[in-house]
VOPA-524145 format. One line per field, with one value per atom (N, C-alpha, C): residue in three letters; atom name; residue number from 1; x, y, z. Coordinates in pm, 1 decimal. Example, Ala and Ser with C-alpha at 12.3 -4.5 7.8 and 13.67 -1.06 7.14 Angstrom:
2
residuo <- ALA, ALA, ALA, SER, SER, SER
atomo <- N, CA, C, N, CA, C
num <- 1, 1, 1, 2, 2, 2
c1 <- 1319.0, 1230.0, 1320.0, 1285.0, 1367.0, 1290.0
c2 <- -569.0, -450.0, -330.0, -225.0, -106.0, 3.0
c3 <- 780.0, 780.0, 780.0, 708.0, 714.0, 787.0
//
This chain:
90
residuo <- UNK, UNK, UNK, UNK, UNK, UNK, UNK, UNK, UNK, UNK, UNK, UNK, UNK, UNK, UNK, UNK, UNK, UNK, UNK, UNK, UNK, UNK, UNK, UNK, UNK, UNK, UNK, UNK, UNK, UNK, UNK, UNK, UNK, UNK, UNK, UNK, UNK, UNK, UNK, UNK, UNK, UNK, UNK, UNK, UNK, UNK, UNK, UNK, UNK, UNK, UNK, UNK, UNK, UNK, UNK, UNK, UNK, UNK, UNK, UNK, UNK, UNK, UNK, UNK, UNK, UNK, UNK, UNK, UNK, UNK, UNK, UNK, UNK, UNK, UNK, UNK, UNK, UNK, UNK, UNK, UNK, UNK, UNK, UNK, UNK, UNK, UNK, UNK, UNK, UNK, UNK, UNK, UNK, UNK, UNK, UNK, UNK, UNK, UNK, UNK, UNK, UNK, UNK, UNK, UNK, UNK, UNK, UNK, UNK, UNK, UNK, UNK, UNK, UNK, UNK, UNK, UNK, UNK, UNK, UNK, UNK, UNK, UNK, UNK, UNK, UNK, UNK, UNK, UNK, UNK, UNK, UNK, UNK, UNK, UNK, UNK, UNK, UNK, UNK, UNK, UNK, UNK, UNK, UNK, UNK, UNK, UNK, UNK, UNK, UNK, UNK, UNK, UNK, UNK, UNK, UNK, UNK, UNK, UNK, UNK, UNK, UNK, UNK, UNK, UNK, UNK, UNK, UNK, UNK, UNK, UNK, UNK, UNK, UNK, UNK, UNK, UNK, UNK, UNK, UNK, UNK, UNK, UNK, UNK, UNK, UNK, UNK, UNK, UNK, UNK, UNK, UNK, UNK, UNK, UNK, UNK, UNK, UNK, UNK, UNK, UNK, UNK, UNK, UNK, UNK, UNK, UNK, UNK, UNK, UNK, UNK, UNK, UNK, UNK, UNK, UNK, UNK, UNK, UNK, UNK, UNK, UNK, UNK, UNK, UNK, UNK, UNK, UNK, UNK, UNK, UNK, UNK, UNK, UNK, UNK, UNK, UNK, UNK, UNK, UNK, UNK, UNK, UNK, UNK, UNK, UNK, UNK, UNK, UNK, UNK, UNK, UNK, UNK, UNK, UNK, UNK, UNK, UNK, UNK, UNK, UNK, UNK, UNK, UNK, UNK, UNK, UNK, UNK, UNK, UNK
atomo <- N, CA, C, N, CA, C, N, CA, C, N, CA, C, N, CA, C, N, CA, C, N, CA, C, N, CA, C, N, CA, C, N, CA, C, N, CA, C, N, CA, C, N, CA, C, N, CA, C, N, CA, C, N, CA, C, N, CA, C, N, CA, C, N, CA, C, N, CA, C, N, CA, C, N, CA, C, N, CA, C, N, CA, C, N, CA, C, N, CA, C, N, CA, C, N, CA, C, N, CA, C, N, CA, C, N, CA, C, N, CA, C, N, CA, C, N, CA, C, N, CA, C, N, CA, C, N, CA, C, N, CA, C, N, CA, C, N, CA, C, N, CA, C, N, CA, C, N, CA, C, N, CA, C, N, CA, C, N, CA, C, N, CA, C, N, CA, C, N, CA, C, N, CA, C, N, CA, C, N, CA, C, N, CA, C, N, CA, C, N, CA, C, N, CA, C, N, CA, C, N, CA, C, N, CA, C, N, CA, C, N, CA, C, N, CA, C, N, CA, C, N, CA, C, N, CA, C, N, CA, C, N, CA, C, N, CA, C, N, CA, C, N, CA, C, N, CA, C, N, CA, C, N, CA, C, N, CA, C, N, CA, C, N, CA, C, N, CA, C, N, CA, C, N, CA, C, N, CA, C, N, CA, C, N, CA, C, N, CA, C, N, CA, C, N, CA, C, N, CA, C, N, CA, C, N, CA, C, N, CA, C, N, CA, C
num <- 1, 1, 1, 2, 2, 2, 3, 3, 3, 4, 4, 4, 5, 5, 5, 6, 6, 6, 7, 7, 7, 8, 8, 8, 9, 9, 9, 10, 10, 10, 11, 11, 11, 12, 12, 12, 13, 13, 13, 14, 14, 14, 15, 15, 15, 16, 16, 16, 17, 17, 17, 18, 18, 18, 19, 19, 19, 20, 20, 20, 21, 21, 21, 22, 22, 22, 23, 23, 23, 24, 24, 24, 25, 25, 25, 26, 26, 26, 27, 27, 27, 28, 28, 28, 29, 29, 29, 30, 30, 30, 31, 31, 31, 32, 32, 32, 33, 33, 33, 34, 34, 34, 35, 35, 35, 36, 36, 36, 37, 37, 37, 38, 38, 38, 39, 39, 39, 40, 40, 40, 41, 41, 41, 42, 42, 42, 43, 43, 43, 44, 44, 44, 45, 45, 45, 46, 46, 46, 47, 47, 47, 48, 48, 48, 49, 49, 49, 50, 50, 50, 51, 51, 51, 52, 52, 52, 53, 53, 53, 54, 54, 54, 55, 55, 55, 56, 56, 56, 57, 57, 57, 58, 58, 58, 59, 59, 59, 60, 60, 60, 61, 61, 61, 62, 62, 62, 63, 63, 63, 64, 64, 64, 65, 65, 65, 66, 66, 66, 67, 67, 67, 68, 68, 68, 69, 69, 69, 70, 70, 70, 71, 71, 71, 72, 72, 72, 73, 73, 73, 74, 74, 74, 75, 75, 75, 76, 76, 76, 77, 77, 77, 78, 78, 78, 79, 79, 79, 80, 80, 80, 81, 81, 81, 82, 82, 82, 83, 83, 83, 84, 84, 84, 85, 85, 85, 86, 86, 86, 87, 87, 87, 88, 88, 88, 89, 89, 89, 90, 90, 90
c1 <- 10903.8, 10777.3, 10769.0, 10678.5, 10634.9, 10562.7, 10631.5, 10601.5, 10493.2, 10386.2, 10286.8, 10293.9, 10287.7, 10274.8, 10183.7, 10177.8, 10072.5, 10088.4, 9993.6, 10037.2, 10029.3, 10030.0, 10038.9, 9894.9, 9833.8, 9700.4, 9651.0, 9621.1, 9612.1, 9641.4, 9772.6, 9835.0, 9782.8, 9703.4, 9692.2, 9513.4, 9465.8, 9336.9, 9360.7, 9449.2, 9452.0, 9450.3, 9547.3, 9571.0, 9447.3, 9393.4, 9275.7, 9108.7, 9190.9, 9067.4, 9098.8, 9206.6, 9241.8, 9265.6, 9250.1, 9247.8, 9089.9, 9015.7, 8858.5, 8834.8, 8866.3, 8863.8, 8913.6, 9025.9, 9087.8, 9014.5, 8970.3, 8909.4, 8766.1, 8718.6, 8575.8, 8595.8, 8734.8, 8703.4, 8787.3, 8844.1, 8920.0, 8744.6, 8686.9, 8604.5, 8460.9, 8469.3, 8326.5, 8409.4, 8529.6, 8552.3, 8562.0, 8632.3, 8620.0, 8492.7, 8394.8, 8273.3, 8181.5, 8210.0, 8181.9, 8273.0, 8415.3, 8479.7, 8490.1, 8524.9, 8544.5, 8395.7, 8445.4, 8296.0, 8355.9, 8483.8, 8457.9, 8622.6, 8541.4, 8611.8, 8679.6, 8630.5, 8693.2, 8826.7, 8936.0, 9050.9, 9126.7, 9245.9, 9329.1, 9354.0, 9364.8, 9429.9, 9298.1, 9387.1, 9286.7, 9259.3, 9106.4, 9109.4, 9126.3, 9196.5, 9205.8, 9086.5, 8935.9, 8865.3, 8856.8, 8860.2, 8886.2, 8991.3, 9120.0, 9182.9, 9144.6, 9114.4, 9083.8, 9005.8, 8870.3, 8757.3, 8806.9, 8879.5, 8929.7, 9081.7, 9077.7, 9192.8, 9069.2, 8969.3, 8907.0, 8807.0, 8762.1, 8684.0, 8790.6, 8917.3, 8980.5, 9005.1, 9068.8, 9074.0, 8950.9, 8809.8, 8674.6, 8728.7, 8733.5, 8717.7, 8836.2, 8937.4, 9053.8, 8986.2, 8921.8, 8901.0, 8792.2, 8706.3, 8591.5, 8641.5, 8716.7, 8800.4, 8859.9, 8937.4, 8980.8, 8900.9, 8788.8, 8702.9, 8642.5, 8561.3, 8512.6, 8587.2, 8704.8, 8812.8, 8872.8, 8815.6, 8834.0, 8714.3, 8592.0, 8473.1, 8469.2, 8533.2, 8521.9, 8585.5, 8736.3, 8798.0, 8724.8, 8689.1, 8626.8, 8479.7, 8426.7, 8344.5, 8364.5, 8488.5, 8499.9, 8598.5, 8688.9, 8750.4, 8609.7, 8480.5, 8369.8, 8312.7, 8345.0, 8242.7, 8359.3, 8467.3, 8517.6, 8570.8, 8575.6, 8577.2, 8408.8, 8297.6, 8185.3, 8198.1, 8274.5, 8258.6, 8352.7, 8471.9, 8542.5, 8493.1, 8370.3, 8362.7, 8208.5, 8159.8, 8057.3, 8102.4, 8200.3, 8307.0, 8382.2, 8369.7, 8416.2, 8592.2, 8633.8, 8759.3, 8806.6, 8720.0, 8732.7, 8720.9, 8810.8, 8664.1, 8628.4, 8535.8, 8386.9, 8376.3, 8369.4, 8374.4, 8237.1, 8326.6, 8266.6, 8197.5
c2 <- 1132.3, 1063.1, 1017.1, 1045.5, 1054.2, 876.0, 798.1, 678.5, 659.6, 584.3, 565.3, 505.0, 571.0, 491.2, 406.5, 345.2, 252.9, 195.9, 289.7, 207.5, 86.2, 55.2, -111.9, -111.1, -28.7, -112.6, -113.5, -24.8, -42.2, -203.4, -242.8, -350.4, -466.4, -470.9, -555.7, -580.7, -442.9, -465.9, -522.2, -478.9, -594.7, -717.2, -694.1, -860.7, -990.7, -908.1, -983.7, -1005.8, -874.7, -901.4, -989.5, -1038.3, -1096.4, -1264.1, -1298.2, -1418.6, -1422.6, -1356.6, -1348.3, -1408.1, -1329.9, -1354.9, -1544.7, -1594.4, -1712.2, -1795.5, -1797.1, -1873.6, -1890.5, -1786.7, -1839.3, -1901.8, -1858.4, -1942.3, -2078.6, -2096.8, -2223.4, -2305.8, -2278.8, -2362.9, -2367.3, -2229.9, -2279.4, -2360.8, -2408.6, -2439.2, -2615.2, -2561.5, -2750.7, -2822.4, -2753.1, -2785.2, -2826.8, -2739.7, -2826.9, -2877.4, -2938.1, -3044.6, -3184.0, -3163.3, -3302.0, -3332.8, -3465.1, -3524.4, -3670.6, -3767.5, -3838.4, -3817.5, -3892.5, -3910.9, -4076.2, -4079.6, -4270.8, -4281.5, -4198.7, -4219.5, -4044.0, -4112.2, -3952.8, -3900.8, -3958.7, -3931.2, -3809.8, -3714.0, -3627.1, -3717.6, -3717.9, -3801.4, -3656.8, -3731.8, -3649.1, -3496.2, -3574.4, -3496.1, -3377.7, -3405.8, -3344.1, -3206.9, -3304.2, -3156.9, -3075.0, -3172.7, -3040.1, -2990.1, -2977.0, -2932.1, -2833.2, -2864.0, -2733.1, -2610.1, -2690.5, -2569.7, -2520.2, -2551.7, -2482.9, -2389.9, -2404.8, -2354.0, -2178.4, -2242.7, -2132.4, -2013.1, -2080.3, -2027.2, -1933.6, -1987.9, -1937.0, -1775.6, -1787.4, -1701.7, -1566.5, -1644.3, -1500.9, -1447.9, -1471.2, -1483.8, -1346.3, -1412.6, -1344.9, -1193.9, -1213.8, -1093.8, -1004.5, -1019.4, -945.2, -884.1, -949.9, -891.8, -726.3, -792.5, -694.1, -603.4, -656.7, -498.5, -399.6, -456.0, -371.6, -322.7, -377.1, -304.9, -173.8, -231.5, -95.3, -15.4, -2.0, 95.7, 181.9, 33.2, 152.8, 262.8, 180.9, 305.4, 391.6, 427.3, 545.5, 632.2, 561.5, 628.4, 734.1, 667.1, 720.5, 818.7, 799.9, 886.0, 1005.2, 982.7, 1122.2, 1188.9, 1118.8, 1205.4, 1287.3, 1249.0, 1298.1, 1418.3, 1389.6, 1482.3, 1649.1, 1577.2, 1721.5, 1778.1, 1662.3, 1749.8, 1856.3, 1799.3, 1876.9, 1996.5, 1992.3, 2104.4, 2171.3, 2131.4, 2185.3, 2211.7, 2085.0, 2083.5, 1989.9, 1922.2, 1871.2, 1947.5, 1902.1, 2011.1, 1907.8, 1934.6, 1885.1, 1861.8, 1728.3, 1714.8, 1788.7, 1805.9, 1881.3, 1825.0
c3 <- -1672.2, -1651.0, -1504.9, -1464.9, -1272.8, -1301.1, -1179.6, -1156.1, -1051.2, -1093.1, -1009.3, -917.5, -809.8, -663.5, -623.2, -546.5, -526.1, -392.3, -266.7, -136.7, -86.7, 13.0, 75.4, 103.0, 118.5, 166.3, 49.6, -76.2, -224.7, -315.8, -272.3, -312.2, -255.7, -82.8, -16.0, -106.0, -104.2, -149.6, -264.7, -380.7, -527.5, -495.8, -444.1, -391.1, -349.3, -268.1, -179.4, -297.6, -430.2, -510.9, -572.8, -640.5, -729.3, -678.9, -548.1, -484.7, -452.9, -436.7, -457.4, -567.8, -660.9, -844.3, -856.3, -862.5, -828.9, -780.9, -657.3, -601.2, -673.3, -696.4, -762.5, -928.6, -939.9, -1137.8, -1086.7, -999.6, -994.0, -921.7, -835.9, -768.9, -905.4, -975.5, -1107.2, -1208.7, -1210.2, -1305.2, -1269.2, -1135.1, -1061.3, -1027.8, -1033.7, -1011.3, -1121.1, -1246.0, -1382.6, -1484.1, -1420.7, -1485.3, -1402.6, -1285.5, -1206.4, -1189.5, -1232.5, -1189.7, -1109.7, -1110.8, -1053.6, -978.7, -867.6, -728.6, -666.9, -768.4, -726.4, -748.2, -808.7, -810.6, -804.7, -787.5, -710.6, -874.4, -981.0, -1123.8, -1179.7, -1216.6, -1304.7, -1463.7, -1467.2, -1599.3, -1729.4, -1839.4, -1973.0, -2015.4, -1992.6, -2048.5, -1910.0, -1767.4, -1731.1, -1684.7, -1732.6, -1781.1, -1897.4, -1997.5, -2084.8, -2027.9, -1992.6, -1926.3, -1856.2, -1769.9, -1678.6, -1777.1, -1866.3, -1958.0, -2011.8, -2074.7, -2150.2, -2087.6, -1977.6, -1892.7, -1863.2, -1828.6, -1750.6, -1906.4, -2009.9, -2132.6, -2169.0, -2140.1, -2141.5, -2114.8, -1936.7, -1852.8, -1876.4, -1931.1, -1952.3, -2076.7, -2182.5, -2318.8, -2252.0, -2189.8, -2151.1, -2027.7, -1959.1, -1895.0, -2005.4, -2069.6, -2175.5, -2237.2, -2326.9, -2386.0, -2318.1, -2170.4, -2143.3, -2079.8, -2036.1, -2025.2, -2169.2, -2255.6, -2434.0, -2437.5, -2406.7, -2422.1, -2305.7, -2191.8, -2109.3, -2126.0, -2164.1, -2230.3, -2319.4, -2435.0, -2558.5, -2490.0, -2399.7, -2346.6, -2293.2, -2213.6, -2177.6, -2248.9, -2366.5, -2466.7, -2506.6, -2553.7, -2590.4, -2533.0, -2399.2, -2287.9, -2294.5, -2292.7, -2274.5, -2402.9, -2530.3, -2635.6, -2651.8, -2592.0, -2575.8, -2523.8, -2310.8, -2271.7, -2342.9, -2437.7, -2468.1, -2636.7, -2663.8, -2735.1, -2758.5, -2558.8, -2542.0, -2483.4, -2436.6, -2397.9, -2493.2, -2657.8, -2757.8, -2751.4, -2698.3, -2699.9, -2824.7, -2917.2, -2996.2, -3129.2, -3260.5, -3389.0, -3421.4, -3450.2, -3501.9, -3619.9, -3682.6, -3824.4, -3928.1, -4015.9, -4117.2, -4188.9
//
């Protein structure tokens, strides 16, 4: 089994997406849980707020990385079996 390579500028670009990605669910998520500033202490409901927010967002990543799979599982059992590489139920 042939191991997938993956160059440095490949890796640098994940990278730079996935701190893109980060930064925007850590700042939507800090933006609708913290609400007060009068003390340095994270209050209770605000952590939960921000577990549940972030919980939201993986919940919601996952999902639509199963829905995109299943669509192109779809799209290409389509394309082989418009190519009749499939049989065709009876």
């Amino acid at each position: 089994m042939a191991a997938v390579q993956v160059s440095e500028s490949d890796q640098i670009k994940q990278f730079k997406e996935f701190l893109g990605t980060y930064n925007k669910v850590t700042e939507n998520c800090f933006m609708d849980c913290v609400k007060d500033f009068t003390t340095r202490d994270v209050k209770p409901e605000e952590s939960s707020c921000s577990e549940s927010c972030l919980q939201k967002y993986l919940k919601m990543t996952q999902r639509i990385s199963m829905r995109f799979q299943e669509y192109h599982i779809q799209q290409n059992e389509a394309l082989a079996a418009k190519a009749g590489l499939l049989a065709q139920p009876r």
